[in-house]
N, C-alpha and C positions, 0 to 999 in steps of 0.2 A: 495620417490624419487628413480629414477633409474640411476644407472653408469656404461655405457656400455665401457667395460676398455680396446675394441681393437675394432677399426673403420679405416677406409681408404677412409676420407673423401677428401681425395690430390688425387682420380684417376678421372683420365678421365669421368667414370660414373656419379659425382656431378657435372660436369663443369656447365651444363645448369640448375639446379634449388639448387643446397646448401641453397638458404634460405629458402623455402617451406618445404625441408627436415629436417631443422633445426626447425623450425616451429614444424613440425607433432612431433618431437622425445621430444619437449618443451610441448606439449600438451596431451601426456602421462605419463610424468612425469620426463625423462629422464633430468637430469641438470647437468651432467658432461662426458663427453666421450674424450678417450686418442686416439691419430690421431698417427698412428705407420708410419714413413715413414723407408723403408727401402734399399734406396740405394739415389743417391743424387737429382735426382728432387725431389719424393717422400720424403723427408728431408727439401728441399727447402721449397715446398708447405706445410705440414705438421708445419713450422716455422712460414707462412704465416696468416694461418686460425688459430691458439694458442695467434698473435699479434693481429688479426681482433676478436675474439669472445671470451669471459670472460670463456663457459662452456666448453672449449675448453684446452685440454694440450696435451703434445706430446712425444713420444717414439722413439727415434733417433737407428738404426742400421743398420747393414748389412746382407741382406736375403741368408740363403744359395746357393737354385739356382744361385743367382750371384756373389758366392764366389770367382771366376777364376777375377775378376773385381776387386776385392777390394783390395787398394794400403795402405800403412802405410798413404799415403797423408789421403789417407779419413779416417783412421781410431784416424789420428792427428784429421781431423775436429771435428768427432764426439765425439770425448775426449774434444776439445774447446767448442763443444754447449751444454755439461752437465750442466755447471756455468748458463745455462739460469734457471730463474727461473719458468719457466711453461715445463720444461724439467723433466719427471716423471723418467724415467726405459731407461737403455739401451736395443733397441732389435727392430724389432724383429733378433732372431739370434735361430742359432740352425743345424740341418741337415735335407737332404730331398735327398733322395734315391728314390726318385720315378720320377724325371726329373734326366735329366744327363748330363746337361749342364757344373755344374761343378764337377772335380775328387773328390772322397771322401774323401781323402786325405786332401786334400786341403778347403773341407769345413771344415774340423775338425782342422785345419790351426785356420783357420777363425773365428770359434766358440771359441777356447780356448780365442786365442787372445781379443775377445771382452768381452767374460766374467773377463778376467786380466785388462783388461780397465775400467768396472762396479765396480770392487771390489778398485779398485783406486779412482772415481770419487764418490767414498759409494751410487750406485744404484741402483736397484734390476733390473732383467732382465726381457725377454719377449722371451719365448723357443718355436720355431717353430718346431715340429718334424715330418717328415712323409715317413713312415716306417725304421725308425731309431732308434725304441726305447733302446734298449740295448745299442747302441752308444751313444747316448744322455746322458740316466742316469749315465753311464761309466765317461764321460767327468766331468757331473756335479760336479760327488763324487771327482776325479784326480783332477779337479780345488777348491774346496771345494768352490762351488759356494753357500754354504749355509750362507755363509758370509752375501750374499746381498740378497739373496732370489729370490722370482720372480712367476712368473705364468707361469703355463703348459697350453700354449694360444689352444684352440678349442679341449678340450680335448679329445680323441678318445680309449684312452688306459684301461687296466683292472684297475678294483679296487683295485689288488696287488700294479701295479706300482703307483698306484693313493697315494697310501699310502707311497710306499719307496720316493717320490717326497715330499709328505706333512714333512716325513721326515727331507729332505731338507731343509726346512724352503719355501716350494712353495706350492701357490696357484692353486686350480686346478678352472680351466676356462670351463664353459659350453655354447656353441654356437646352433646355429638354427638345427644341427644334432640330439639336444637331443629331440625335436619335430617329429623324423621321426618315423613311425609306428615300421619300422624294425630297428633302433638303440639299437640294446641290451646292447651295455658297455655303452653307454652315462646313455643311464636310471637307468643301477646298479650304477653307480658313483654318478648319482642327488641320488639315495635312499639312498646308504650307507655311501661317505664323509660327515660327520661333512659339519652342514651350515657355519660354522666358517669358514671350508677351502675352500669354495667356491664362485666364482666372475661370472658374466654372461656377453655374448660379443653377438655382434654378427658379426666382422669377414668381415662386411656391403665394398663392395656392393656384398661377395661373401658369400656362404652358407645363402641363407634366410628359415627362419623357415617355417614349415606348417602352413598356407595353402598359402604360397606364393613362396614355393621350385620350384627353378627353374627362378626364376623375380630375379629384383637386389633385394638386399636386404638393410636396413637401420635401423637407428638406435632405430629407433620409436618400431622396430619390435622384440629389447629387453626385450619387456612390455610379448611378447609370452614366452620367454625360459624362464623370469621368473615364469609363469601360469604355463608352464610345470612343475620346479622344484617344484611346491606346490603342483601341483597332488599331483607329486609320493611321495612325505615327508609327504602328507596328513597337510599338515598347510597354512596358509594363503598367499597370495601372497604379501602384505603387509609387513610381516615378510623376505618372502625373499628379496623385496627390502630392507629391511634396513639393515638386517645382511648385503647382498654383499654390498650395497655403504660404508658401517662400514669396511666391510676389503679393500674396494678398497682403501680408504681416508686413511685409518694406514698403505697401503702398498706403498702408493706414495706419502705417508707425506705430504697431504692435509689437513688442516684445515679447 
């Protein structure tokens, strides 16, 4: 069994077939995936599809990009909707320096804040970072986010940091990137993290794996980043499904 632990099955992209795609990801094997919404329709819907489908739970946050947005009001909500019970991790949250929408300042406002909210409601996070990394792990460590732990979501970063995170008490996340001919850190990280500290996503409907780079992507298409990680570790692909659904379940206290 496969559990793809970051989907965005609340966008626009699923409107016209979610059960077909639900379907295909059922038929690979896939029987649990975490719906991240991250600002408040995406939260809404996200609340929606967690009440409608059993394999379905959910990761409530606030995305940096639209950090300049986010009010104590919603940040009250999303502390009320922890108490749900198919409510896994706070997030996604984090920094992103590569849009500029919102000041950086003020996502790192944002980030702290939400992480002080996770380590209250006892639930591990979900780190968005893109070209931030020094800033991020900086924050992590200032907040002592190892408290609640969490996953380094679509991981891109060296093996170094791959390790001062695991650190952390975080999981490192590998998405449809680690399929690309030319991804060199994604590949060093599937070889050299520990399976233990590893979870597979795929990030669906953005970043799709080879040979579908480029299409939406889903979550069916988890079945691939897992084949990749067994390449490169030279073991079975079976193996790597059960370690990650084993850390995904003990990290969002799924039974």
């Amino acid at each position: 069994m496969l559990f793809d632990t970051h989907v965005h099955l609340n966008a626009e992209q699923f409107d016209e077939d979610l059960e077909e795609v639900l379907g295909r990801a059922r038929e690979v094997g896939v029987d649990r995936m975490v719906v991240v919404g991250f600002d408040r329709p995406t939260i809404e819907k996200a609340l929606y599809l967690i009440e409608t489908y059993d394999e379905l739970y959910a990761a409530v946050g606030w995305h940096p990009v639209d950090a300049i947005d986010c009010t104590e009001e919603d940040l009250a909500w999303i502390e009320s909707l922890a108490s749900h019970p198919k409510v896994v991790a706070i997030g996604e949250m984090g920094l992103d320096y590569h849009w500029d929408k919102s000041p950086k300042e003020r996502q790192k406002q944002i980030f702290r804040k939400q992480i002080q909210l996770a380590k209250k409601v006892k639930l591990p996070i979900i780190i968005h970072n893109r070209d931030a990394t020094a800033d991020v792990v900086q924050i992590l460590k200032e907040e002592n986010a190892a408290e609640v732990g969490g996953i380094m979501h679509c991981y891109g970063g060296s093996v170094e940091t791959a390790i001062e995170c695991i650190e952390m008490n975080f999981y490192i996340s590998l998405g449809g990137p680690v399929t690309f001919k030319n991804a060199k850190k994604p590949k060093e990280v599937a070889e050299q993290i520990p399976l233990e500290k590893l979870l597979i996503e795929t990030d669906c409907p953005y970043l799709a794996p080879h040979p579908h780079r480029g299409k939406r992507n889903e979550p069916s298409y988890v079945s691939l980043v897992a084949e990749q990680i067994a390449e490169l570790k030279g073991i079975t692909v079976e193996e790597v499904a059960e370690v990650t659904t084993k850390n995904a379940k003990k990290l969002f206290d799924i039974k």
